[in-house]
C-alpha positions, 0 to 999 in steps of 0.5 A: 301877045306882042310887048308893044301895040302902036296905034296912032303912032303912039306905042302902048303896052299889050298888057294895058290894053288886056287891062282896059279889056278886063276892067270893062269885062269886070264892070259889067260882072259887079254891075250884075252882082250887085244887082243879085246881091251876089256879093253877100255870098262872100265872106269878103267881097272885096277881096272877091271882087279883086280876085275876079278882077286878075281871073278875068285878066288872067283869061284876056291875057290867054285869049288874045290872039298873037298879032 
């Protein structure tokens, strides 16, 4: 992954665009568990919810083809 992408001129870090991509991936995850009531299987939902968050992160960083 690349330190910096320019888009438009504007040069952004690679790692916020990889968070913008795992907070959409994340809200759509606790949208579906909360339809299921997943979150009620966790002794600690935030927590989980946190933890789900930098899995998903961790998986976006990974994924990403180099440029």
């Amino acid at each position: 992954m690349r330190s910096e992408i320019a888009i438009l001129g504007l040069y952004v870090p690679g790692l916020l665009i990889c968070a913008v991509i795992a907070s959409v991936l994340w809200f759509v995850i606790d949208g579906l568990m909360l339809r299921v009531a997943g979150w009620t299987w966790f002794w600690h939902p935030p927590l989980a919810r946190l933890a789900l968050y930098f899995v998903l992160l961790g998986l976006v960083v990974a994924l990403i083809p180099e440029f």
